[in-house]
C-alpha positions in Angstrom: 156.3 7.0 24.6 153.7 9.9 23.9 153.4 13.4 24.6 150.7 15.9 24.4 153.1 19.2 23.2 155.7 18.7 20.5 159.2 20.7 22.0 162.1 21.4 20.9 164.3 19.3 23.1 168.0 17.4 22.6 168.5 13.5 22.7 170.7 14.0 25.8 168.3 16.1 27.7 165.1 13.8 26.9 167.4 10.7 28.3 168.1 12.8 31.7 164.2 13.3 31.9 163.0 10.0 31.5 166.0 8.6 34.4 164.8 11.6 36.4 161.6 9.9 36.2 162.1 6.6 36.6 164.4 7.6 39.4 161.7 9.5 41.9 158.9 6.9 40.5 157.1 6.5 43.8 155.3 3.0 42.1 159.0 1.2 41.1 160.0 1.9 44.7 156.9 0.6 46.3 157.2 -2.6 44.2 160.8 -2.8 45.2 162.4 -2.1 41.5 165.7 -0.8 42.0 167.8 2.0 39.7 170.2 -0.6 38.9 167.9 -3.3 37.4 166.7 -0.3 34.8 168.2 0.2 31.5 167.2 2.7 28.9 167.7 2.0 25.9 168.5 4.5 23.2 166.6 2.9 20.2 165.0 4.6 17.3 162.5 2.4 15.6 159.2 2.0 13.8 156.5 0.6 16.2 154.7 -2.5 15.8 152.5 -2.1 12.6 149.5 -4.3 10.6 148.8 -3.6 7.1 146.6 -5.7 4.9 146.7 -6.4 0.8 145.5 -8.9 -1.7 148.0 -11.2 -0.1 146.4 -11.2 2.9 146.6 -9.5 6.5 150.8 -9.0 8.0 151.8 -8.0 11.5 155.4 -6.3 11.3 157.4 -6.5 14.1 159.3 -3.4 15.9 162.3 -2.3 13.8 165.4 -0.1 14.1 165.1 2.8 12.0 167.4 2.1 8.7 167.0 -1.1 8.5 164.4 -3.7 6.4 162.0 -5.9 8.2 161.0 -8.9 6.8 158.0 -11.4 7.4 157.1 -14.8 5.7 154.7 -14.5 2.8 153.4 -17.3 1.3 156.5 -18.9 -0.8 159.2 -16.4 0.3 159.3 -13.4 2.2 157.7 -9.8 2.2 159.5 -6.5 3.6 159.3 -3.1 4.5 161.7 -0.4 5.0 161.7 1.6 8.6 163.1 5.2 7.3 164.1 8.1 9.9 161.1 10.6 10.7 161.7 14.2 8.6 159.3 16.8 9.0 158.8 17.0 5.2 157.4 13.4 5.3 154.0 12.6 3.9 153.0 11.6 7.2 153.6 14.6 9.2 150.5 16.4 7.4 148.5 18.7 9.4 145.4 16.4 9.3 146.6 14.3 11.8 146.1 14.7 15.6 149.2 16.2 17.1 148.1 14.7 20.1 148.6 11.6 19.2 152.0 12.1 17.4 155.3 10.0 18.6 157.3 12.2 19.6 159.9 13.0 16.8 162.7 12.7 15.8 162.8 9.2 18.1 160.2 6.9 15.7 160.6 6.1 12.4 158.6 5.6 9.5 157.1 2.5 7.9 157.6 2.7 4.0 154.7 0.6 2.0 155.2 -2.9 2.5 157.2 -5.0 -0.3 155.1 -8.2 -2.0 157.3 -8.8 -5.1 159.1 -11.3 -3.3 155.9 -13.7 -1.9 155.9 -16.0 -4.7 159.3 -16.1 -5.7 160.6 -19.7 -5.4 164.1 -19.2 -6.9 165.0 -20.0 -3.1 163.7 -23.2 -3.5 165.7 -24.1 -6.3 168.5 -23.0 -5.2 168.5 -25.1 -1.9 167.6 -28.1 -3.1 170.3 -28.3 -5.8 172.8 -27.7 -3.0 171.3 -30.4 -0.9 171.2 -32.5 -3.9 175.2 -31.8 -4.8 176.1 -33.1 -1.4 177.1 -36.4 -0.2 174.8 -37.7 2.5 175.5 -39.9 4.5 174.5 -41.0 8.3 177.2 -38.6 10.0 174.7 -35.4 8.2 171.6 -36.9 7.5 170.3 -35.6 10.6 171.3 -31.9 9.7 169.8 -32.4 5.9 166.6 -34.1 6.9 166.2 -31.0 8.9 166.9 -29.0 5.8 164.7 -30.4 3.7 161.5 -30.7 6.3 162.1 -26.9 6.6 161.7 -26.1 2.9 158.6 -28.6 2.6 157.0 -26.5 4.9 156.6 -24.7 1.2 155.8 -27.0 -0.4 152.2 -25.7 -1.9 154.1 -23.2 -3.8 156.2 -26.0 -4.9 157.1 -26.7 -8.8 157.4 -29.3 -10.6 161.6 -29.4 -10.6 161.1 -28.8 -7.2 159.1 -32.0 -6.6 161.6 -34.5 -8.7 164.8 -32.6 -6.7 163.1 -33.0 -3.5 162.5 -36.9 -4.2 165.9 -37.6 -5.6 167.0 -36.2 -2.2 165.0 -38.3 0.1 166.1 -41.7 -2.1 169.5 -40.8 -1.1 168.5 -41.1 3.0 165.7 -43.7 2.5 168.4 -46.2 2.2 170.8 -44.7 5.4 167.3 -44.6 7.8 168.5 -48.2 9.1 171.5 -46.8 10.7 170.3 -43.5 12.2 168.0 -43.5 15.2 164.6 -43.9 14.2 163.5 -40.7 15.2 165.3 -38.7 12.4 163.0 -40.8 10.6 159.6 -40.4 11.7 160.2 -36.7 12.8 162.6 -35.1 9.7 162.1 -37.4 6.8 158.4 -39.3 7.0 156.9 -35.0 8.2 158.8 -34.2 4.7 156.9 -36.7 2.7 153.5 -35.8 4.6 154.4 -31.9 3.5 154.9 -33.1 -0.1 151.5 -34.4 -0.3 150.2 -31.0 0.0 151.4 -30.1 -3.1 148.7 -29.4 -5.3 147.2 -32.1 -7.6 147.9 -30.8 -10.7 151.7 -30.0 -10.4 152.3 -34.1 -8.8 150.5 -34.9 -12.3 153.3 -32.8 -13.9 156.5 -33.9 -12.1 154.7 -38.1 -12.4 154.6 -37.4 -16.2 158.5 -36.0 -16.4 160.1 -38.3 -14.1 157.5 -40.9 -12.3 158.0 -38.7 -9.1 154.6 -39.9 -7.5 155.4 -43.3 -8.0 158.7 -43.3 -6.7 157.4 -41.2 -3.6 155.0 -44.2 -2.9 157.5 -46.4 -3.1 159.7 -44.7 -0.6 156.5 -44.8 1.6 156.5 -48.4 1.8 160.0 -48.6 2.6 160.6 -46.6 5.4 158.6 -48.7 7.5 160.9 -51.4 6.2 164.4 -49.5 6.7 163.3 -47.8 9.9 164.9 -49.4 13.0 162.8 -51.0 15.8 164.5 -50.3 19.0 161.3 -51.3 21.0 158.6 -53.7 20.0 156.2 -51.2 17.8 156.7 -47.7 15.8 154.2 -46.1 15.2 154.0 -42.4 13.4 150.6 -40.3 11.9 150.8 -36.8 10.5 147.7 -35.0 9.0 148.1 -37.1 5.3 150.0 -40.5 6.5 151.1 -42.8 9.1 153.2 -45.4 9.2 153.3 -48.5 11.7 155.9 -51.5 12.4 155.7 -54.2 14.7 158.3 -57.2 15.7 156.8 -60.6 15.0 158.0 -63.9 15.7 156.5 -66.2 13.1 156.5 -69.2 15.5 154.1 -67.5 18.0 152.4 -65.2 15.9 149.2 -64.7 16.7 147.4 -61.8 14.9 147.6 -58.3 14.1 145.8 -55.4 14.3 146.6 -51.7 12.9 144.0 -48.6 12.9 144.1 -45.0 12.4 141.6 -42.1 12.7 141.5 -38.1 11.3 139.5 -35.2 12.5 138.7 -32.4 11.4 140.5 -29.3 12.5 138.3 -26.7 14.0 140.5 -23.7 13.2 140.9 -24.8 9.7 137.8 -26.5 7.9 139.1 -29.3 5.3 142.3 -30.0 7.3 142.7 -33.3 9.2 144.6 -33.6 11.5 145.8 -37.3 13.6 143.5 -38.5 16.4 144.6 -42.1 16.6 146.5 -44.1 15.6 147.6 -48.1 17.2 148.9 -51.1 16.3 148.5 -53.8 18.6 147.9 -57.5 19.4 144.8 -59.1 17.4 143.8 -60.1 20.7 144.1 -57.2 22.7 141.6 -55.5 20.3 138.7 -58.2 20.2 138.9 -59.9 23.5 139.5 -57.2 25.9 137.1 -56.4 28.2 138.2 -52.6 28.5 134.7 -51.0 27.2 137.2 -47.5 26.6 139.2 -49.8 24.0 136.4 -51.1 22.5 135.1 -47.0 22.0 138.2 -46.5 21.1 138.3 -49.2 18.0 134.7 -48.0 17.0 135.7 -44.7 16.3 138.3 -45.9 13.9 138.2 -44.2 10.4 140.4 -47.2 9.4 141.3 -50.4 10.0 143.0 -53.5 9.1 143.7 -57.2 11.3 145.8 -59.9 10.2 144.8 -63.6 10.8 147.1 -65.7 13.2 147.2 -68.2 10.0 148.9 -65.1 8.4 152.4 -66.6 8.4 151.9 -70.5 8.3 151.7 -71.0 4.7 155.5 -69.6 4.2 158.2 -71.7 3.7 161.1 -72.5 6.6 163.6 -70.0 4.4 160.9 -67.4 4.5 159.5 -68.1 7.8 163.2 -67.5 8.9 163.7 -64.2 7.7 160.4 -62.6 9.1 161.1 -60.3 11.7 158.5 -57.6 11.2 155.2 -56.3 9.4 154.3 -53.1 8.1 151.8 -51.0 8.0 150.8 -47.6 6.4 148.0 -45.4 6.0 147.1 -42.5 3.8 144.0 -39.7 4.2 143.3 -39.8 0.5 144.4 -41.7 -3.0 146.0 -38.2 -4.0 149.2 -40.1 -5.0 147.8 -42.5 -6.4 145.3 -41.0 -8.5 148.4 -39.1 -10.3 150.0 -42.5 -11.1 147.2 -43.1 -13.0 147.6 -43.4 -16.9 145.9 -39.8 -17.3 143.6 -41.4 -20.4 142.4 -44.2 -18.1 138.1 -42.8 -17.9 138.3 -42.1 -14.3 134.4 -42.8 -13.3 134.7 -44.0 -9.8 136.7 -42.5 -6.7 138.3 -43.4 -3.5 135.4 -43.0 -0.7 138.0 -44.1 2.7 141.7 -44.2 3.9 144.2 -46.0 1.9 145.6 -48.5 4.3 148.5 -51.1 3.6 150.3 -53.9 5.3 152.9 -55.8 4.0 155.7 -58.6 5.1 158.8 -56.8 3.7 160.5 -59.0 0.4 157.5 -61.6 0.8 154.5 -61.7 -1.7 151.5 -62.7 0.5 149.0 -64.0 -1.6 146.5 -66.7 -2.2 145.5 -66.8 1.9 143.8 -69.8 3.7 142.3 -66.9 5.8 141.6 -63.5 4.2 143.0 -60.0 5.6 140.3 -57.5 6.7 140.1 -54.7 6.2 137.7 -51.9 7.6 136.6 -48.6 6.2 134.4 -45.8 7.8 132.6 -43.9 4.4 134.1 -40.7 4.2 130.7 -39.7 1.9 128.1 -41.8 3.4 125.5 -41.5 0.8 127.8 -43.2 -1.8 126.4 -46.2 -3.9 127.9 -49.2 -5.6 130.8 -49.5 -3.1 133.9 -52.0 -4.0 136.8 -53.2 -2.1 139.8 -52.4 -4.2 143.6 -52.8 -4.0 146.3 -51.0 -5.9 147.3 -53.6 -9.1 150.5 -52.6 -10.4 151.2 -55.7 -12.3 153.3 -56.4 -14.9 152.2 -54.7 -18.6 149.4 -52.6 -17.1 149.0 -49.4 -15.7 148.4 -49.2 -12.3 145.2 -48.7 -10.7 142.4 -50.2 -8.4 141.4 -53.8 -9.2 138.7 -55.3 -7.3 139.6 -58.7 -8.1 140.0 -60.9 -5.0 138.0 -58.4 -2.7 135.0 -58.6 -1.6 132.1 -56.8 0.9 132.2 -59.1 3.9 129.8 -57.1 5.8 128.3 -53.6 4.9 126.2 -51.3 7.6 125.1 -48.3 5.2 126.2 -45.2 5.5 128.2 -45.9 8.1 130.9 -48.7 7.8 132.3 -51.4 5.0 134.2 -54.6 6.1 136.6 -55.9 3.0 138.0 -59.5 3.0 140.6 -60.3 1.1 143.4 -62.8 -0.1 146.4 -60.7 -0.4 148.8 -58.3 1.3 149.0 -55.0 -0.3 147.3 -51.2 -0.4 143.5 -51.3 0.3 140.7 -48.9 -0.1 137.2 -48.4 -1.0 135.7 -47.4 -4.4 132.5 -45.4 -5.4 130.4 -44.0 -8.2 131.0 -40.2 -8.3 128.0 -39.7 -9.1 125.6 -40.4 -5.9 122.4 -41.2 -8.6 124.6 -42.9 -11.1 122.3 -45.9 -11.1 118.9 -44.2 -11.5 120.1 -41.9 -14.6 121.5 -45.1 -16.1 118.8 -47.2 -15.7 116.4 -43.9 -16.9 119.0 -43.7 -19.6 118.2 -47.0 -20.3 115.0 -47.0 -20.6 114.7 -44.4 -22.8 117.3 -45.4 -25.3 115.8 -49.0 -26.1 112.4 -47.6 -26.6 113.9 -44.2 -28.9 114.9 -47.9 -31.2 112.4 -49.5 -30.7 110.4 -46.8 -32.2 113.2 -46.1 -35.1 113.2 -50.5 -35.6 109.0 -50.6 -36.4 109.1 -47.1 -38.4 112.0 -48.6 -40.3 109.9 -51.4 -40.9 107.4 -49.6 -42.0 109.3 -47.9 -44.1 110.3 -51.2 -46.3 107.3 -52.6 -46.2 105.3 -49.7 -48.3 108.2 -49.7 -50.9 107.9 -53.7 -51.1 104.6 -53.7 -51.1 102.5 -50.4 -53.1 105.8 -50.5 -55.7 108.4 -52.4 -56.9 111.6 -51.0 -55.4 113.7 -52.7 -58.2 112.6 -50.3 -61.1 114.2 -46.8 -59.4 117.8 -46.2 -58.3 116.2 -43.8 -55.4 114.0 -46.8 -54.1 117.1 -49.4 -54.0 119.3 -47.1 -52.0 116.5 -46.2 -49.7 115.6 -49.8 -48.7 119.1 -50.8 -48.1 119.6 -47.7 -46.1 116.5 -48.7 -43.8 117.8 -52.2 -44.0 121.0 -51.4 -42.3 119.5 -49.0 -40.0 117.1 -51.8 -39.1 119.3 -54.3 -38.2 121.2 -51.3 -36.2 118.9 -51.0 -34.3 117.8 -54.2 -33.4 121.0 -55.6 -32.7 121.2 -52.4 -30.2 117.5 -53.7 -28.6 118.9 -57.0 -28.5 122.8 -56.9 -27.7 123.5 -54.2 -25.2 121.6 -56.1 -22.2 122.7 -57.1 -19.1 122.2 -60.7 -20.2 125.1 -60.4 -22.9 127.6 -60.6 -20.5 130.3 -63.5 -21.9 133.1 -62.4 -23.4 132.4 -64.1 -26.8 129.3 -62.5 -26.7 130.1 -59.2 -25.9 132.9 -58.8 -29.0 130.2 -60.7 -31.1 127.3 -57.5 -30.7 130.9 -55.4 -31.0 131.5 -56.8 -34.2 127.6 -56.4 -36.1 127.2 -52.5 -34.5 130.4 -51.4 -35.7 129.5 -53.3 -39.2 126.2 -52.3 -39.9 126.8 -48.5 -38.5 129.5 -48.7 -41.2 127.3 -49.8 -44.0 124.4 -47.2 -43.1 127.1 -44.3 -42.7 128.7 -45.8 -46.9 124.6 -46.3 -47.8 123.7 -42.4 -46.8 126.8 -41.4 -48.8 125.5 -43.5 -51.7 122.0 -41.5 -51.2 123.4 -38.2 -50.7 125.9 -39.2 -54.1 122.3 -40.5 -56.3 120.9 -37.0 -55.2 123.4 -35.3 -56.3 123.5 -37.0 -59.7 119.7 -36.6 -60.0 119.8 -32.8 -59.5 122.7 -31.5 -61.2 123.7 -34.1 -63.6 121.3 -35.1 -66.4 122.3 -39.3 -65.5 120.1 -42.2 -66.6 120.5 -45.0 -64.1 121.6 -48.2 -65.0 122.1 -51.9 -63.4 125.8 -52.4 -62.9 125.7 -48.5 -60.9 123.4 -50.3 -58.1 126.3 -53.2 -58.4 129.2 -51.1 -57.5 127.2 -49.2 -54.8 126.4 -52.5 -52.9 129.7 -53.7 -53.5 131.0 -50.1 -51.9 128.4 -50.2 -49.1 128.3 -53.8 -48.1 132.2 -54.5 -49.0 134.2 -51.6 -47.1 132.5 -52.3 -43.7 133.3 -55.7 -44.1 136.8 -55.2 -45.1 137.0 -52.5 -42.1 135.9 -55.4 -39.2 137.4 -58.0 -40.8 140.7 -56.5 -40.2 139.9 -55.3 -36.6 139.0 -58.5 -35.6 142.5 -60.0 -36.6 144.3 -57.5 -34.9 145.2 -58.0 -31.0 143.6 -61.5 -31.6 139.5 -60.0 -31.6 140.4 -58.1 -28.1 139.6 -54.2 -30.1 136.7 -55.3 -29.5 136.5 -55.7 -25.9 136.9 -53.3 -22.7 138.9 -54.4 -19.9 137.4 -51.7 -17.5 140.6 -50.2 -15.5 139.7 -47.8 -12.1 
């Protein structure tokens, strides 16, 4: 309440006013408001106040004077103080309209507003290592599910502990989600893991390092979908960074599937996707329905993948017997994987779609008489040299994206890429980073082979005027010189030569290997031969002699050779090869 004149009036006699008022108020009778339905109540607070800092803009609520308000800010909390009006407070000064006043002493004052506390995340810590001390089981893992979804909602603030405690958590219910309705599932548990994805790049890349937390969050993602419980024929779950799908099958009447998801861009928040689509359905029910809103539908489809009816037939009776489902998931980006990554593996491609998966839970599905498909809408259209890629995490390698049994079925540019392949497992699309990759290498290309070519006939040239206008054998200076162009020669036409396309078997390929790393050797030990000689010739009065050109060749030409000789016998000639890794 406001008034225009400041008086000196009691707490009792301002109450009386204001019923008086209320009372005789000709408007709360006409709208039929009667004296007992009103209450005043005899509150002092601070009003309803904004303030903005660095941290960004906050909107504190009404508070009782002498107490602390407090408002989320960004990991934790922020709060303010509501103290009691005095007339010796800063805020009383003169300057301000008295017009406009609250009347005193029945407001309070807002104190400055407390930040200390936004990025404190000993909170975190601390609830997570009481989750993790307790004994879940399916009588609480409704109650802790909740627990843990509510302090993922943090989870950009999140440390590195915090990532490996909240994993350890979620193993312990991953393995209970078969005996708990499935909706504790796909609305506690799977939301967590979406949250956890948030986390920023950098800190996953810490917490996969310390305890392979990336890699064991993927692997819970794949089986959830084959823990959760199907108590109707399909579930099906998408959240802005993953979805998940199952499906009931009966391997004798199988007879396709199909499982797509789409993102789109939130308007209020640019970079934020959020779920569109997302269905998993009969093979048939996709292709051969008439319904031209389905067929929209399946066009506008960021992602999908469809299962051949022959999907099943190859599996033995003992396998074929303990099918009872197939699962699907999808992910907006390669985030997690990307951090499994060995972080020394050259990372010169990217991700350019969804991540989609499908599986037959404890089968390998491999070698197919008819291959998966899989369809991918470009996230960056103008991408070049496009693969189809799955996630290789085989045995004595580190995992990553192999193209090997993939391949473009059908391709419309810039728009959408069809993948076929032989194999159940994660899917997506690679690209070049760099959109003009191909033209700078090829310019790059060009203009190396003729910056040796030029070097190879000037080395040439070189030799041929000592051969020819003097005899190179009667000065130290003119040996050392020609076998310093010779090896820089043969440098560089084994360079012209060797690094073609053309040279692409693998004998080949360690073979050009080999000579370069030789014959850079002997010109690096043949220029420290010439910068020795100058030396000599300068500072030390030295008359050459035969057996010192002896012992130089045997240095120059010998070490290289003793250098590659050994390489090639260790790891059976393959230091000399690159298996390219993704």
């Amino acid at each position: 309440m406001y008034c225009s004149v400041l008086n000196k009036i009691s707490k009792d006699q301002l109450r009386r006013n204001i019923s008086r008022i209320f009372t005789q108020s000709q408007a709360l009778h006409d709208i039929e408001v009667q004296q007992g339905h009103m209450k005043l109540i005899d509150e002092m607070v601070c009003d309803e106040n904004t303030t903005s800092t660095n941290n960004g803009t906050f909107s504190w609520p009404m508070t009782k004077i002498g107490t602390t308000a407090e408002i989320p800010c960004h990991a934790y909390v922020a709060t303010r103080y509501c103290s009691p009006r005095t007339m010796g407070h800063p805020e009383m000064a003169s300057s301000q309209n008295m017009s406009s006043q609250k009347c005193s002493p029945f407001t309070g004052i807002w104190q400055e507003p407390d930040m200390s506390q936004c990025y404190n995340t000993e909170w975190i810590t601390r609830r997570l290592k009481d989750i993790a001390r307790k004994n879940i089981d399916k009588g609480n893992i409704n109650n802790i599910s909740k627990e843990i979804l509510d302090i993922s909602q943090k989870s950009v603030y999140f440390k590195e502990e915090h990532i490996v405690l909240t994993v350890e958590i979620l193993e312990k219910m991953v393995p209970l989600i078969s005996k708990v309705y499935a909706n504790i599932t796909v609305s506690n548990v799977l939301r967590c893991i979406n949250n956890l994805i948030n986390i920023p790049e950098e800190v996953l890349a810490g917490a996969e390092e310390e305890k392979r937390s990336a890699n064991r969050l993927l692997d819970l993602i794949q089986e959830i979908p084959e823990k959760i419980p199907l108590e109707e024929q399909q579930v099906t779950a998408i959240y802005s960074n993953l979805g998940i799908g199952v499906s009931k099958v009966n391997p004798d009447t199988f007879d396709g599937l199909f499982y797509g998801v789409s993102y789109g861009t939130n308007d209020a928040k640019e970079k934020t996707m959020v779920p569109k689509v997302l269905m998993i359905t009969l093979l048939l029910t996709i292709y051969d329905s008439p319904n031209p809103d389905q067929q929209e539908a399946d066009a506008k489809l960021m992602a999908s993948i469809s299962l051949p009816r022959s999907l099943l037939k190859h599996l033995k009776d003992e396998e074929r017997s303990s099918v009872s489902r197939i699962t699907f998931f999808s992910m907006r980006d390669d985030k997690l994987y990307r951090v499994t990554q060995n972080s020394s593996t050259k990372q010169n491609a990217r991700i350019n779609s969804h991540v989609l998966a499908a599986s037959v839970p404890d089968i390998p599905m491999g070698n197919l008489n008819e291959p998966v498909n899989i369809s991918f809408n470009l996230i960056h259209q103008n991408a070049r040299n496009l693969q189809c890629v799955y996630w290789d995490e085989s045995p004595g390698l580190n995992p990553h994206w192999s193209p090997i049994g993939c391949h473009i079925s059908r391709h419309e540019p810039g728009k959408e890429v069809v993948c076929s392949c032989d194999y159940l497992t994660s899917f997506a699309l690679l690209a070049d980073i760099y959109q003009n990759e191909g033209e700078t290498e090829n310019a790059f290309s060009i203009t190396s082979n003729i910056g040796s070519g030029i070097s190879l006939a000037f080395l040439i040239l070189t030799i041929i005027i000592h051969v020819c206008f003097r005899n190179p054998w009667d000065l130290m200076s003119s040996k050392v010189l020609v076998s310093l162009c010779s090896s820089l020669a043969v440098t560089n036409f084994i360079f012209l030569v060797g690094m073609q396309s053309y040279v692409q078997t693998m004998a080949g390929c360690k073979a050009v290997a080999a000579l370069l790393h030789y014959f850079l050797l002997t010109s690096v030990m043949w220029m420290t031969v010439e910068a020795f000689h100058v030396y000599l010739s300068v500072v030390v009065v030295f008359k050459t002699c035969q057996t010192c050109f002896m012992k130089s060749s045997i240095f120059s030409w010998g070490i290289p050779a003793v250098i590659v000789i050994i390489t090639l016998a260790i790891n059976s000639t393959d230091n000399y090869i690159k298996i390219a890794e993704v």
